[in-house]
C-alpha positions in Angstrom: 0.0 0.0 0.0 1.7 3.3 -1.0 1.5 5.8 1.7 0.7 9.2 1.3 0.9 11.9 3.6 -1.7 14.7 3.2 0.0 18.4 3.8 -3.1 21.0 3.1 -2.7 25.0 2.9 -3.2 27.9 1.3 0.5 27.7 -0.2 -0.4 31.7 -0.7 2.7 31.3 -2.4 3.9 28.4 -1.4 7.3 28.9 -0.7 11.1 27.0 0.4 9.9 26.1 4.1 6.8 24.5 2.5 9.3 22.3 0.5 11.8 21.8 2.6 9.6 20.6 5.6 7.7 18.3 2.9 11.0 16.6 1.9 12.3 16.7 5.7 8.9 14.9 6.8 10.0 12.3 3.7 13.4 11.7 5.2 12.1 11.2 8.5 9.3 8.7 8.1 7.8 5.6 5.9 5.8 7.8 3.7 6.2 7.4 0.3 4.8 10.9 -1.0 3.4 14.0 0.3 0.6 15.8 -1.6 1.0 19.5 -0.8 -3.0 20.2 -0.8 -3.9 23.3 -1.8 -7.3 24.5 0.2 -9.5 26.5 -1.4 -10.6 27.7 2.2 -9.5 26.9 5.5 -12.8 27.0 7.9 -10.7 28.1 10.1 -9.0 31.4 8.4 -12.5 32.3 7.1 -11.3 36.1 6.6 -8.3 35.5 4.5 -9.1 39.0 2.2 -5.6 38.1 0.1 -5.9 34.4 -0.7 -5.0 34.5 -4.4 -7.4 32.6 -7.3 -7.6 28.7 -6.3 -5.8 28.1 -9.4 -3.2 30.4 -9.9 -1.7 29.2 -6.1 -2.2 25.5 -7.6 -0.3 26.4 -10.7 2.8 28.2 -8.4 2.5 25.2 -6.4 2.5 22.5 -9.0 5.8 24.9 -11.1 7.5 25.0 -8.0 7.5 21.4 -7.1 9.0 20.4 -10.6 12.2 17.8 -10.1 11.0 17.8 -6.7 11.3 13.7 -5.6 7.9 12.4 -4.1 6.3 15.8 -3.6 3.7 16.9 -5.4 0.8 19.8 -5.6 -2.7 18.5 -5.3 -6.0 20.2 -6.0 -8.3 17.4 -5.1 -10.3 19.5 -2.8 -11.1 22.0 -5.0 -14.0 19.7 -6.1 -15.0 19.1 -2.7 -18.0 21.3 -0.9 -17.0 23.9 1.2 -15.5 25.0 3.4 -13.0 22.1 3.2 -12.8 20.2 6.2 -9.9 17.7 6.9 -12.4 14.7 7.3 -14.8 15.3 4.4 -11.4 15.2 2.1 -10.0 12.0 3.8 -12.9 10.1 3.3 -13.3 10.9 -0.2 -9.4 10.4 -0.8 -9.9 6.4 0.9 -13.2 5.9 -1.4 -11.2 7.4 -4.6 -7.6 6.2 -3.7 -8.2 2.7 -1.9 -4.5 1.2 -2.9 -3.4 4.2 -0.6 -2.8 4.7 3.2 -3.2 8.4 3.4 -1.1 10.2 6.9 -2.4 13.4 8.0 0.4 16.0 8.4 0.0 19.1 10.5 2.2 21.6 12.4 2.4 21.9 16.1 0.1 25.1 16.3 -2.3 23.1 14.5 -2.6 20.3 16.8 -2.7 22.2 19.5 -6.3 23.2 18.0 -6.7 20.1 17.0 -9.8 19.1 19.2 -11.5 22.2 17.2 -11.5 20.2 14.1 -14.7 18.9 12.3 -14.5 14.8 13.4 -11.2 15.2 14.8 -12.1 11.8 16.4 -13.1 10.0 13.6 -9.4 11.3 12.0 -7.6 9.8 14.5 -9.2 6.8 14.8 -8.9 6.3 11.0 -5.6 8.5 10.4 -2.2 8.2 11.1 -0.6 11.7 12.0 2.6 13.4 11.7 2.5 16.6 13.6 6.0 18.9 12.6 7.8 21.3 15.0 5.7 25.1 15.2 5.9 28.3 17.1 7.6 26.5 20.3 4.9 23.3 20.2 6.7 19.7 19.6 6.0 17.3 16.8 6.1 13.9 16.4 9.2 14.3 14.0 12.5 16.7 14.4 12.2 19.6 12.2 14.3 22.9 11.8 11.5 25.4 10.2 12.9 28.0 7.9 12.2 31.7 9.0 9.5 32.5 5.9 6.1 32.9 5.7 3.7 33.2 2.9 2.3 36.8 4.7 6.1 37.8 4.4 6.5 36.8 1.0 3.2 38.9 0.5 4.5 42.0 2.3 8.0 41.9 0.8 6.3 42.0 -2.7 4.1 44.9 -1.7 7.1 46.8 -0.2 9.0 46.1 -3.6 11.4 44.0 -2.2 13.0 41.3 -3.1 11.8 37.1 -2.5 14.9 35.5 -3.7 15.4 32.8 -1.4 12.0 32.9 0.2 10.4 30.8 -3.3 12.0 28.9 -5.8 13.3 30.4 -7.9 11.5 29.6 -11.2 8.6 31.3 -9.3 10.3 34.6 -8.7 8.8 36.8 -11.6 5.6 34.7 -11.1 5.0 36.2 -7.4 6.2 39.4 -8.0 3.2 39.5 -10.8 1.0 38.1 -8.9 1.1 39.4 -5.2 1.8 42.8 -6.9 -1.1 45.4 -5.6 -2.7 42.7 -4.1 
């Protein structure tokens, strides 16, 4: 059974930490691939005012991932209802995808908040999860975070300022377009 390990966002960009954590998490445990799930909307950041088009943070996503060994972009709940909820995807990913195990991966922050999640019962007594290293809470796995942040990456291309470093680079010019008088 190929395990997958399910990594939503709003990759608004997605950026190097975003990648690096993905292929850290890789390293670390028995998965075999990481989707990087792009959420249409997070239920809980309902008032995200700046989350670019659904597609156009898929398409950064899936450019930015190229050559990338065993991670990929995924935009499977973009056909889901929503808001998207963590549960209503997984159950639709085992009736779609049976040959796969899918692994829930969250940060520290997150599953701190955890018990806040829509069926976070039913995910645990059906999921496996990998909780990373975030803002000071422990994970299940050792993880050094990088020091970026979509909002920064945001704010830096407001400001004018240079993101070299922050994304890959063969989505440089694409950011600066696009988070451009956003």
């Amino acid at each position: 059974m190929i395990k997958t390990g399910i990594f939503g966002g709003s990759f608004n960009p997605i950026h190097v930490g975003h990648i690096a954590l993905a292929q850290e998490i890789l390293r670390q445990t028995e998965l075999d691939e990481i989707w990087l799930m792009v959420s249409p909307q997070n239920p809980l950041k309902q008032d995200a005012t700046d989350l670019l088009d659904d597609d156009l943070r898929y398409a950064l996503a899936q450019k930015a991932l190229e050559g990338i060994e065993g991670v990929e972009a995924c935009d499977y709940e973009f056909r889901l209802p929503k808001p998207s909820y963590t549960w209503t995807t997984l159950q639709h990913l085992k009736q779609d995808f049976p040959e796969r195990e899918f692994v829930l991966v969250v940060g520290g922050d997150n599953w701190e908040r955890f018990t806040r999640w829509y069926h976070w019962k039913d995910i645990l007594r059906n999921h496996r999860v990998v909780v990373y290293p975030r803002d000071g809470q422990r994970g299940t796995i050792e993880a050094q975070l990088l020091p970026v942040s979509s909002t920064e990456i945001r704010e830096r291309v407001r400001r004018g300022e240079s993101v070299a470093g922050l994304v890959p680079d063969c989505i440089i010019e694409d950011v600066k377009q696009l988070y451009t008088n956003r």
